[in-house]
PDB file with one MODEL, atoms N, CA, C and O in Angstrom:
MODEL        1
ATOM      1  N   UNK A   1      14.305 -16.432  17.616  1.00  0.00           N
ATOM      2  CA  UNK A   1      12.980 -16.337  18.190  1.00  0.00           C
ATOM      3  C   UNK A   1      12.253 -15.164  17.527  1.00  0.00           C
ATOM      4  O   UNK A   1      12.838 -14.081  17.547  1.00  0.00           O
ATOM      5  N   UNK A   2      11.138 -15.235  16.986  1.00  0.00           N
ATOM      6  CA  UNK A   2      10.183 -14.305  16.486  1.00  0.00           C
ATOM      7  C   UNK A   2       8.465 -13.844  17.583  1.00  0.00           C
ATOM      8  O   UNK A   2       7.474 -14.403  18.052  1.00  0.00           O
ATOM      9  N   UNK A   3       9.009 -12.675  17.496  1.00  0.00           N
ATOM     10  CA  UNK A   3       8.025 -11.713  18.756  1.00  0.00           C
ATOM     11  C   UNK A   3       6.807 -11.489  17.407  1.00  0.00           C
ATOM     12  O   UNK A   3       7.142 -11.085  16.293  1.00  0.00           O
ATOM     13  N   UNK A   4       5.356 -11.847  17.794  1.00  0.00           N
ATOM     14  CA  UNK A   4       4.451 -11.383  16.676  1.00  0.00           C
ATOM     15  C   UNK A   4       3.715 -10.386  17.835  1.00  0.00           C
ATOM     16  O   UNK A   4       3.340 -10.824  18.923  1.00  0.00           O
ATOM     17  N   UNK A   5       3.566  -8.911  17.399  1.00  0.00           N
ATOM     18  CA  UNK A   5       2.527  -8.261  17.719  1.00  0.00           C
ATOM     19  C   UNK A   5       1.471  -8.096  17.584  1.00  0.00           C
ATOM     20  O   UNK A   5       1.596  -6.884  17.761  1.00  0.00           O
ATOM     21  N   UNK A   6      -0.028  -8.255  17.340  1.00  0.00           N
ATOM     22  CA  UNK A   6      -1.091  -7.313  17.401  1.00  0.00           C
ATOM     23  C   UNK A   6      -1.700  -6.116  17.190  1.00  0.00           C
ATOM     24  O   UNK A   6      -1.841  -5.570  18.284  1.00  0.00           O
ATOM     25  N   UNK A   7      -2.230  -5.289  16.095  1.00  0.00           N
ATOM     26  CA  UNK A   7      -3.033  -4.149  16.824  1.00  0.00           C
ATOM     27  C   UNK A   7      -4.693  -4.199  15.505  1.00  0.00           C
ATOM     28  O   UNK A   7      -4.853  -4.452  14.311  1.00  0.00           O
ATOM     29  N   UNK A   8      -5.274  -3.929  16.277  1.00  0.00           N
ATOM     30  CA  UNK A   8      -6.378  -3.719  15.858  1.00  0.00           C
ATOM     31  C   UNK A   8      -6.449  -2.143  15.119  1.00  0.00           C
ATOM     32  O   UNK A   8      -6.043  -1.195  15.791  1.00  0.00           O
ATOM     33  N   UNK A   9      -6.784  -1.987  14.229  1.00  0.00           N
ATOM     34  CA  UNK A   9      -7.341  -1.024  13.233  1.00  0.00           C
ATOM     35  C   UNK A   9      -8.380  -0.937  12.369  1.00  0.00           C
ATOM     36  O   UNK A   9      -8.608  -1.839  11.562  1.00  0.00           O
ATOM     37  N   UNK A  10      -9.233   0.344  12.468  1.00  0.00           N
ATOM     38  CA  UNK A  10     -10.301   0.331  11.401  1.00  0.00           C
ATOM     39  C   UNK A  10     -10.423   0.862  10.497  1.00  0.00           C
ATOM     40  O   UNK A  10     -10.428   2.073  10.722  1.00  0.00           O
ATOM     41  N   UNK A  11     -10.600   0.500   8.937  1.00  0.00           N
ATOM     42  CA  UNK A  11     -10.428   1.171   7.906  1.00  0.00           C
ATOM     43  C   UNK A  11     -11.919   1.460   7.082  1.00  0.00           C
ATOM     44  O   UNK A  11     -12.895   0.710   7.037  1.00  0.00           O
ATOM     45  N   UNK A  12     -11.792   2.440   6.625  1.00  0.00           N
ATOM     46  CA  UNK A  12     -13.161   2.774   6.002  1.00  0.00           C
ATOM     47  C   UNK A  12     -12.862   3.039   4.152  1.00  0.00           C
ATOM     48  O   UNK A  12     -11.807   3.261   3.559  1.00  0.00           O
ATOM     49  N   UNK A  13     -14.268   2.902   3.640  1.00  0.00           N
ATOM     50  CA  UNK A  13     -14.069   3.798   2.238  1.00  0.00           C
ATOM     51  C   UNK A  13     -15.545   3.682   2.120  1.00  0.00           C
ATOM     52  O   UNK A  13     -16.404   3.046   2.731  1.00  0.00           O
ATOM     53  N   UNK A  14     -15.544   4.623   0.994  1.00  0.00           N
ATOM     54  CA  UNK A  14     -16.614   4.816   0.239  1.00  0.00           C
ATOM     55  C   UNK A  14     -17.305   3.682  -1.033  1.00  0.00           C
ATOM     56  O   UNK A  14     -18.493   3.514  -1.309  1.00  0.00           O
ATOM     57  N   UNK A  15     -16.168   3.069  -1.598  1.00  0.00           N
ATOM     58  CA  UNK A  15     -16.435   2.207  -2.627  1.00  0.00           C
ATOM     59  C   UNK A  15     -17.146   0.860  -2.423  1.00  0.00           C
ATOM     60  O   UNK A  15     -18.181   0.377  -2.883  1.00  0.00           O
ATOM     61  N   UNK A  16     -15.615   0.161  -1.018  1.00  0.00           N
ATOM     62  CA  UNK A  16     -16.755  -1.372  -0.693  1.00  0.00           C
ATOM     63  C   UNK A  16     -15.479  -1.808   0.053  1.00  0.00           C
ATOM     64  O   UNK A  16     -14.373  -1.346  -0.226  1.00  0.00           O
ATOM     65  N   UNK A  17     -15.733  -2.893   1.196  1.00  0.00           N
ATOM     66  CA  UNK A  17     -15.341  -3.564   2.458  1.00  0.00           C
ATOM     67  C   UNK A  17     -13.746  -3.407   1.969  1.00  0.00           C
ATOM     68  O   UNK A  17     -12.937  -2.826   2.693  1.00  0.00           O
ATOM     69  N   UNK A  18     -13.286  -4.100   0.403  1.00  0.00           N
ATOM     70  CA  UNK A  18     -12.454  -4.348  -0.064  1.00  0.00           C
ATOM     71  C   UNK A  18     -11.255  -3.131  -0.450  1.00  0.00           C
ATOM     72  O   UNK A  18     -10.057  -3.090  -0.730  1.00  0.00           O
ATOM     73  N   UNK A  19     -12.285  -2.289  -0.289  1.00  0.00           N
ATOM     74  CA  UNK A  19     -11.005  -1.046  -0.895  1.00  0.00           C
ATOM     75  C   UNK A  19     -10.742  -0.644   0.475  1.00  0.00           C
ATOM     76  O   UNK A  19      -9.701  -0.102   0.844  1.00  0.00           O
ATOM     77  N   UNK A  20     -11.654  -0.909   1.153  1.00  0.00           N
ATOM     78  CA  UNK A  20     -11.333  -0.232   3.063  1.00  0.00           C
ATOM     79  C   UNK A  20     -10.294  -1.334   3.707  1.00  0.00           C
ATOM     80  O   UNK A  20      -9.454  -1.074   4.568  1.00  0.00           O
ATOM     81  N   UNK A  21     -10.498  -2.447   3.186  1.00  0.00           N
ATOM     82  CA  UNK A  21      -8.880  -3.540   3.727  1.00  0.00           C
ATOM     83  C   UNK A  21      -7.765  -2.946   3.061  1.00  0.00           C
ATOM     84  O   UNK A  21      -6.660  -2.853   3.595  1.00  0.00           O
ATOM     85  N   UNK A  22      -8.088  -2.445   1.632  1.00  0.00           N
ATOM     86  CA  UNK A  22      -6.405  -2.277   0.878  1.00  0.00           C
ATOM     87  C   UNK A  22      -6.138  -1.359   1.266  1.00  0.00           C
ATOM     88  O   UNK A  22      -4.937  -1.215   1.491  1.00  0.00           O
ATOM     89  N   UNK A  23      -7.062  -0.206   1.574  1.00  0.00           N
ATOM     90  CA  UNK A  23      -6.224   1.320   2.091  1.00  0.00           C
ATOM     91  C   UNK A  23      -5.850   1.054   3.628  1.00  0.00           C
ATOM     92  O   UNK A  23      -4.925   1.603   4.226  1.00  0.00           O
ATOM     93  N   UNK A  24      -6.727   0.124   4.148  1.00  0.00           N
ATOM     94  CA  UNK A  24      -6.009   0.412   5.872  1.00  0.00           C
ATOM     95  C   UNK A  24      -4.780   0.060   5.751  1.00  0.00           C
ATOM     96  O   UNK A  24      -3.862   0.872   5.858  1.00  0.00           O
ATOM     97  N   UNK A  25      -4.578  -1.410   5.470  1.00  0.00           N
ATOM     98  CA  UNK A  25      -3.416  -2.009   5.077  1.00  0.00           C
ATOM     99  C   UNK A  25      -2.117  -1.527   4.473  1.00  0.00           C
ATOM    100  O   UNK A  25      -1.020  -1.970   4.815  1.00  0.00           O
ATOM    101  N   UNK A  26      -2.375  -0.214   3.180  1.00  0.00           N
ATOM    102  CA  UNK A  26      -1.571   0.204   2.499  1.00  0.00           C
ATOM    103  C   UNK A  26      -0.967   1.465   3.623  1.00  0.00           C
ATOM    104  O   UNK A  26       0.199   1.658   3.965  1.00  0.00           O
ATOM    105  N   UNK A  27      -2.252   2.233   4.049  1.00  0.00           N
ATOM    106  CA  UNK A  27      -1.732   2.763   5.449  1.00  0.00           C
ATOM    107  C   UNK A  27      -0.839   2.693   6.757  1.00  0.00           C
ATOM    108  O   UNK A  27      -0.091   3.569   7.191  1.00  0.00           O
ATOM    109  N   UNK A  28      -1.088   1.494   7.255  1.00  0.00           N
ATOM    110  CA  UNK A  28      -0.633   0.617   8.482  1.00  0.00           C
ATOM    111  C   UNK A  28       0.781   0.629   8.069  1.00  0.00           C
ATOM    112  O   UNK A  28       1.648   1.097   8.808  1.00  0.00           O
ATOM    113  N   UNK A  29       1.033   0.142   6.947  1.00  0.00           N
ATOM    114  CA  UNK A  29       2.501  -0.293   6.104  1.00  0.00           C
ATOM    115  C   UNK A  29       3.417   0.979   5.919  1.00  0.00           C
ATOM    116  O   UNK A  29       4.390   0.802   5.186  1.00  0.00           O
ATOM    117  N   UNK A  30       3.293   1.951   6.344  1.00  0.00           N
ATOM    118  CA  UNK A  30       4.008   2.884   6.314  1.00  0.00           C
ATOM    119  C   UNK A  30       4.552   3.328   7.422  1.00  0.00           C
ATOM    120  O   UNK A  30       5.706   3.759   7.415  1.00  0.00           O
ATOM    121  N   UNK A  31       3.933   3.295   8.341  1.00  0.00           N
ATOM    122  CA  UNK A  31       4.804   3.287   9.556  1.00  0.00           C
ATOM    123  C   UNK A  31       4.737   1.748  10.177  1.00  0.00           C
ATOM    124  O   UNK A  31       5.480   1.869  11.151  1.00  0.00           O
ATOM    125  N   UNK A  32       4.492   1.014  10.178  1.00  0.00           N
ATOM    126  CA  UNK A  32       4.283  -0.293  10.953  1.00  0.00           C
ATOM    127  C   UNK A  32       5.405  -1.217   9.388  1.00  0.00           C
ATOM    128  O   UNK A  32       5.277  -1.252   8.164  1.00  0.00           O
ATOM    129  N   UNK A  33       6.480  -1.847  10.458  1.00  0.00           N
ATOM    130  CA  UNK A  33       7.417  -2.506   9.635  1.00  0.00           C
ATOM    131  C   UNK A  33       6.719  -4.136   9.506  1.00  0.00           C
ATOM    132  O   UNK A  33       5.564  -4.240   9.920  1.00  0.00           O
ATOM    133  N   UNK A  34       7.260  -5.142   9.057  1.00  0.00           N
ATOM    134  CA  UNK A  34       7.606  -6.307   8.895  1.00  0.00           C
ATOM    135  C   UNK A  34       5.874  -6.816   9.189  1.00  0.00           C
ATOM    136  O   UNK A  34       5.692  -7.775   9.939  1.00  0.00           O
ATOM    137  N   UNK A  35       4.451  -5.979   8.434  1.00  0.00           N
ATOM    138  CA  UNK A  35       3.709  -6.665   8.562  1.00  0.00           C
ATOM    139  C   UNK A  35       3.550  -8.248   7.960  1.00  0.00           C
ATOM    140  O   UNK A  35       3.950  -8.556   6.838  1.00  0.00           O
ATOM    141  N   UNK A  36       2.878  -9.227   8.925  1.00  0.00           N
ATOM    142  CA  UNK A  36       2.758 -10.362   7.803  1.00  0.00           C
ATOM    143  C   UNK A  36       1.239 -11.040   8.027  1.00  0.00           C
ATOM    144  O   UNK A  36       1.286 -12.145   7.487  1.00  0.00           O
ATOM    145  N   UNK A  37      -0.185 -10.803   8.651  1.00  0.00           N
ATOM    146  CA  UNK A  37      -0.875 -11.666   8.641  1.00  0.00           C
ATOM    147  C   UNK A  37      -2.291 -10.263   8.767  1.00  0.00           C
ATOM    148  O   UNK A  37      -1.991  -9.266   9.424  1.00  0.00           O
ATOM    149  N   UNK A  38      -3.328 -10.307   8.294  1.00  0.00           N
ATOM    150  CA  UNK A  38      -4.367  -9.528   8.165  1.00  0.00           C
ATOM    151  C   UNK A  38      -5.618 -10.514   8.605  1.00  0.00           C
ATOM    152  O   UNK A  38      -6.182 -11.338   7.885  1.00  0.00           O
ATOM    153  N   UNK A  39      -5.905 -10.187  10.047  1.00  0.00           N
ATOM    154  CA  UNK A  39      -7.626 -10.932  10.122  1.00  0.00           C
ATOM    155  C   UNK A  39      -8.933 -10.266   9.880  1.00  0.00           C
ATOM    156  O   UNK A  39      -9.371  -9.592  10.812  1.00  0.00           O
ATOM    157  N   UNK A  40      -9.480 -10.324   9.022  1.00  0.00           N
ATOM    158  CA  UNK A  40     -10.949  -9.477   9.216  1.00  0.00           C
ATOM    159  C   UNK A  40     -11.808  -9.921  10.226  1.00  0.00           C
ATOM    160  O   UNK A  40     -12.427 -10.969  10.406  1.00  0.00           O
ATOM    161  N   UNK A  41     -11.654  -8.478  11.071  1.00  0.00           N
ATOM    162  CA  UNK A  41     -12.570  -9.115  12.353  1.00  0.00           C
ATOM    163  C   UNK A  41     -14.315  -8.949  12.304  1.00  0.00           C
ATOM    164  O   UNK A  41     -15.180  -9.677  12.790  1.00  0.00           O
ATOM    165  N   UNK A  42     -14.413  -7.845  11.612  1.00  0.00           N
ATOM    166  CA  UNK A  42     -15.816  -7.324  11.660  1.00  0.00           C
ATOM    167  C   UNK A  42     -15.818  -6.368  10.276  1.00  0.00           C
ATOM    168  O   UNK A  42     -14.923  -5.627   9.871  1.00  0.00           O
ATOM    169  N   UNK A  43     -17.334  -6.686   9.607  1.00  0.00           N
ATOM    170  CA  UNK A  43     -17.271  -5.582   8.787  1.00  0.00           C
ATOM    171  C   UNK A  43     -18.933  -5.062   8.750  1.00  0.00           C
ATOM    172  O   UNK A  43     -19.916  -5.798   8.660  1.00  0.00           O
ATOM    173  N   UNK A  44     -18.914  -3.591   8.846  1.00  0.00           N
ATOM    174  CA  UNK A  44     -20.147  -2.628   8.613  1.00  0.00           C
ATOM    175  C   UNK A  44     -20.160  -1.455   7.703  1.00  0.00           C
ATOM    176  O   UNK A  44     -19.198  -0.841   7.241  1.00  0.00           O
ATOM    177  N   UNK A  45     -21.644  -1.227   7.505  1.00  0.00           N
ATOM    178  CA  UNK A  45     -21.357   0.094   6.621  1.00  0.00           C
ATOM    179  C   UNK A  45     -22.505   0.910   7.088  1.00  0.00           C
ATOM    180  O   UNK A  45     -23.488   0.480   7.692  1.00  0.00           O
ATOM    181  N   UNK A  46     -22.245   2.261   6.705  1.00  0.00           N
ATOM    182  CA  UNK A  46     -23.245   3.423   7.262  1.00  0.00           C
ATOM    183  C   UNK A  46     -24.230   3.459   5.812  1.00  0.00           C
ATOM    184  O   UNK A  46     -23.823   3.673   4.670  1.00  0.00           O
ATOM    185  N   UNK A  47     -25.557   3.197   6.222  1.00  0.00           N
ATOM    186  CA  UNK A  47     -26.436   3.364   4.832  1.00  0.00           C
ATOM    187  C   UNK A  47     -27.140   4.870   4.989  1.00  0.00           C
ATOM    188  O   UNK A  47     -27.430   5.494   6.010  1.00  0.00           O
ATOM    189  N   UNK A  48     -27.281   5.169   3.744  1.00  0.00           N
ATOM    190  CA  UNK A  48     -27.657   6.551   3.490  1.00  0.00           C
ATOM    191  C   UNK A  48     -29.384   6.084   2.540  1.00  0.00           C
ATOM    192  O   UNK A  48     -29.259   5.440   1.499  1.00  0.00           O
ATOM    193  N   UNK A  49     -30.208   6.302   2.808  1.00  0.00           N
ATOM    194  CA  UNK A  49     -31.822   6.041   2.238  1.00  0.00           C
ATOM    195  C   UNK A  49     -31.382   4.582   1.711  1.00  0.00           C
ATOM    196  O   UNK A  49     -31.155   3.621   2.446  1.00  0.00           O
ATOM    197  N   UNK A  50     -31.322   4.589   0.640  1.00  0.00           N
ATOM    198  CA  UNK A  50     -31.613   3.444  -0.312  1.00  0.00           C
ATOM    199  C   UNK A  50     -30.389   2.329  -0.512  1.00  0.00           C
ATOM    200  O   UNK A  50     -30.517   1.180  -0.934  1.00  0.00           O
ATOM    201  N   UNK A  51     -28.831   3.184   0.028  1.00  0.00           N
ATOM    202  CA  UNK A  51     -27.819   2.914  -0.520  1.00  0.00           C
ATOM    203  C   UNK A  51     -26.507   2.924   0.796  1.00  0.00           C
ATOM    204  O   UNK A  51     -26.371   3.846   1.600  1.00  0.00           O
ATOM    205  N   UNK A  52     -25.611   1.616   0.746  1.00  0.00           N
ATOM    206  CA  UNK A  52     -24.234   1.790   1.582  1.00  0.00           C
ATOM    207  C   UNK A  52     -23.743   3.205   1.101  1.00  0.00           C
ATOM    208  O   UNK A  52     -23.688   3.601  -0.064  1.00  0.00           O
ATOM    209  N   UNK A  53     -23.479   3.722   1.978  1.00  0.00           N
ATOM    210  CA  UNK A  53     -22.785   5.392   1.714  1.00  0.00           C
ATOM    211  C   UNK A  53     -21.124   4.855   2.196  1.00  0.00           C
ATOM    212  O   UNK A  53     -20.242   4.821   1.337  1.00  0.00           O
ATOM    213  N   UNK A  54     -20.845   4.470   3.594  1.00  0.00           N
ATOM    214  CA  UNK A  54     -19.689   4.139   3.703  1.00  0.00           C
ATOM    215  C   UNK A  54     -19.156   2.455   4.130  1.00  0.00           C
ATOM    216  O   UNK A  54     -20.023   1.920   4.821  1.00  0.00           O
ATOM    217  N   UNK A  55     -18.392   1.876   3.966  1.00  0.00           N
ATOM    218  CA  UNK A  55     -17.897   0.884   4.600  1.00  0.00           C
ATOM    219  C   UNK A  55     -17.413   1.102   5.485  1.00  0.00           C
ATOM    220  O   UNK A  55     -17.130   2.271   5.750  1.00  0.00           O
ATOM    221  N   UNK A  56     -17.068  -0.049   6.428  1.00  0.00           N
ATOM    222  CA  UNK A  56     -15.856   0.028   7.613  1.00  0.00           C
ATOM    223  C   UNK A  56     -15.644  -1.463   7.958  1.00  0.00           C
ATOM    224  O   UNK A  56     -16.615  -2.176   8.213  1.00  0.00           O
ATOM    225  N   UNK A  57     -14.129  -2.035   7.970  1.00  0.00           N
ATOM    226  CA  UNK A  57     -13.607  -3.273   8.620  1.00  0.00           C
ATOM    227  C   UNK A  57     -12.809  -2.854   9.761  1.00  0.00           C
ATOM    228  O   UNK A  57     -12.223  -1.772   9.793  1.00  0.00           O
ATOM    229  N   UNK A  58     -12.787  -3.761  10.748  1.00  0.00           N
ATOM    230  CA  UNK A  58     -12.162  -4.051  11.647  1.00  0.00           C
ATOM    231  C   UNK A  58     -10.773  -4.865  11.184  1.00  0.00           C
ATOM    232  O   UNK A  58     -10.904  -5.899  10.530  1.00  0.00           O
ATOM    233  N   UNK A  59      -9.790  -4.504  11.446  1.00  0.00           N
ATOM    234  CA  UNK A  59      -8.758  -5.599  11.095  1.00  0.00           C
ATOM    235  C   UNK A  59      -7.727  -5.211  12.086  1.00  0.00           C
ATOM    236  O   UNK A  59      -7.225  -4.142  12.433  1.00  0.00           O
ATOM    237  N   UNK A  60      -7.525  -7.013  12.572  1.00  0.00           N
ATOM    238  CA  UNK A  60      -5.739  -7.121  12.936  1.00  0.00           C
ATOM    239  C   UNK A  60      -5.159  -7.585  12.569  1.00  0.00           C
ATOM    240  O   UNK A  60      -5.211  -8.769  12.238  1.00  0.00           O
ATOM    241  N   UNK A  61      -4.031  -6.560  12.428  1.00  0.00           N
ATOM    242  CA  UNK A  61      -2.803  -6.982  11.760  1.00  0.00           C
ATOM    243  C   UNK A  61      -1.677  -7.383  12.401  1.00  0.00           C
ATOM    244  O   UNK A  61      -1.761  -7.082  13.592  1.00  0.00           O
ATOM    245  N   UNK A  62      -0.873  -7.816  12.189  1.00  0.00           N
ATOM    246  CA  UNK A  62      -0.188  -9.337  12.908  1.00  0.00           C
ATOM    247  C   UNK A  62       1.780  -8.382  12.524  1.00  0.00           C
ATOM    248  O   UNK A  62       1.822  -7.515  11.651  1.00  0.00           O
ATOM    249  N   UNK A  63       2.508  -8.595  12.960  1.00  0.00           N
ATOM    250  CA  UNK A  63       3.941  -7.903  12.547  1.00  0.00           C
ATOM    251  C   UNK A  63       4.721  -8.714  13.679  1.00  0.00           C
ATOM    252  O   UNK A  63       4.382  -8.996  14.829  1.00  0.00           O
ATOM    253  N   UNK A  64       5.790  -8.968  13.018  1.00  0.00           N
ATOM    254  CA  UNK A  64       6.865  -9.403  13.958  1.00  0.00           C
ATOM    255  C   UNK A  64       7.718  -8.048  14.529  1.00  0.00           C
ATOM    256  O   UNK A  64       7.650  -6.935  14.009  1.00  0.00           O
ATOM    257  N   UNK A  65       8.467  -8.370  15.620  1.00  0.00           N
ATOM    258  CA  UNK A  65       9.345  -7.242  15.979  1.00  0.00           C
ATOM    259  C   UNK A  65      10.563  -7.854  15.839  1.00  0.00           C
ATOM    260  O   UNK A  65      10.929  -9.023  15.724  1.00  0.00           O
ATOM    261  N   UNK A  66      11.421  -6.156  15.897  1.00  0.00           N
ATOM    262  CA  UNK A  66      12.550  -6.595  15.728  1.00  0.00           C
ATOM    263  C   UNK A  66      13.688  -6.404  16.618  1.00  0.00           C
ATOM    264  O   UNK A  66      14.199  -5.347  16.988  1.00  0.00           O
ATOM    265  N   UNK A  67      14.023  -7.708  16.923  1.00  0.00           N
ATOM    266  CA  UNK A  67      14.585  -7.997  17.949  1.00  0.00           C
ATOM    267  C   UNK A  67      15.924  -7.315  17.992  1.00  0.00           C
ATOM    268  O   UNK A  67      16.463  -7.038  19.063  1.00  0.00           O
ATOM    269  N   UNK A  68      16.395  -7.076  16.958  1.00  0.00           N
ATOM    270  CA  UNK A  68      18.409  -6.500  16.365  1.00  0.00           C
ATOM    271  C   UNK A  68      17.804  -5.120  16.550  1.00  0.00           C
ATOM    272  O   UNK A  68      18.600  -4.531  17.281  1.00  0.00           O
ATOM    273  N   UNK A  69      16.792  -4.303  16.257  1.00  0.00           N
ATOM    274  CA  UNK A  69      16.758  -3.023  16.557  1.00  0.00           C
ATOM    275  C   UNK A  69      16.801  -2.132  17.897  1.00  0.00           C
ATOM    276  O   UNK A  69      15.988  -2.007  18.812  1.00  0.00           O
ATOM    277  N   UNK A  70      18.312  -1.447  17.613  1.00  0.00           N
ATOM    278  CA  UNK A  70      18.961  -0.648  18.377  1.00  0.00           C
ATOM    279  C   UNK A  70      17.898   0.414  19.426  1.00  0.00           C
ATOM    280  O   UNK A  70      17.071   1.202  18.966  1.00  0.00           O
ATOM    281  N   UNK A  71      18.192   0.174  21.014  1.00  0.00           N
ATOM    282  CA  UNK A  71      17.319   1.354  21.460  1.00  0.00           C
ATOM    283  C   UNK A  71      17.922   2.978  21.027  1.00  0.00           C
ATOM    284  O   UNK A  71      19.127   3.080  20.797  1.00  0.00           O
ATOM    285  N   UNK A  72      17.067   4.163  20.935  1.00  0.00           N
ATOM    286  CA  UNK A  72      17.148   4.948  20.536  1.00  0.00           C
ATOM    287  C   UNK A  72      17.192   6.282  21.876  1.00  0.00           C
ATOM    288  O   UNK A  72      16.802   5.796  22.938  1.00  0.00           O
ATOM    289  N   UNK A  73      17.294   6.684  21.910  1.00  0.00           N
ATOM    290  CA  UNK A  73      17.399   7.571  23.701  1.00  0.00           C
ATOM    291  C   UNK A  73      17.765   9.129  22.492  1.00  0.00           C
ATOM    292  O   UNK A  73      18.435   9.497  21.527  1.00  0.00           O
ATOM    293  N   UNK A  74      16.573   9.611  23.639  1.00  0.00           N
ATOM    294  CA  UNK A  74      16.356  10.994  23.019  1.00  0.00           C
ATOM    295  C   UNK A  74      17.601  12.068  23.711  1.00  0.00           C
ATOM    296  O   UNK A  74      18.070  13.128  23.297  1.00  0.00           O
ATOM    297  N   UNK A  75      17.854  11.307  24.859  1.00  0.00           N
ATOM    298  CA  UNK A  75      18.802  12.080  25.569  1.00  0.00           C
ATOM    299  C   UNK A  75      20.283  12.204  25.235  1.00  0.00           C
ATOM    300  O   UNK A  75      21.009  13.145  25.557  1.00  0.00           O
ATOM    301  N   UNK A  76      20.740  10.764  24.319  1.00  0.00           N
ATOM    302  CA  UNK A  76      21.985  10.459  24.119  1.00  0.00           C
ATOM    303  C   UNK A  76      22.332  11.202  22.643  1.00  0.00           C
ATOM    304  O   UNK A  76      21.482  11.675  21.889  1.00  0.00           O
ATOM    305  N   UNK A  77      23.535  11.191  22.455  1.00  0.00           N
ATOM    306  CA  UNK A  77      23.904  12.271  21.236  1.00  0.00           C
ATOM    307  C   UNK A  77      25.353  11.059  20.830  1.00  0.00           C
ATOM    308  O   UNK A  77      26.121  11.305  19.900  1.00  0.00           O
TER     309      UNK A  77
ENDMDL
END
C-alpha cells in the first residue's frame, strides 16, 4: 500500500516562473524524501515600473511515505 502526501510550497526567483519551480523543487528534495508528482497551482510576479522584478509559483508536491521507516524516540538510547 502506498501513503501519497501533500504540501503546498512557494517558490520565488528573479529570472522567470521556471527557475522558481526548479529551485523550489531542488529545495523541497533535500529534506522531503521519495518526491514524485509537482502541480502548479498558481503563478505571480511582483512588477517593478516597467518590468517583472520577481516571480512566485505556488506548487504541490505530491511524496509517498514510508511505511518500513523505523519510529525514532528522542527518549530511547
Amino acid at each position: 500500500m502506498n501513503i501519497e502526501k501533500h504540501l503546498k510550497i512557494t517558490g520565488n526567483s528573479d529570472v522567470s516562473w521556471k527557475d522558481a519551480i526548479v529551485k523550489a523543487i531542488n529545495e523541497a528534495s533535500k529534506t522531503i524524501d521519495y518526491l514524485t508528482n509537482v502541480t502548479i497551482l498558481e503563478q505571480r510576479a511582483r512588477v517593478d515600473g516597467n518590468r517583472i522584478a520577481e516571480y512566485f509559483v505556488d506548487l504541490d508536491l505530491s511524496f509517498t511515505l514510508d511505511l518500513n521507516r523505523k519510529e525514532q524516540n528522542d527518549g530511547d538510547q
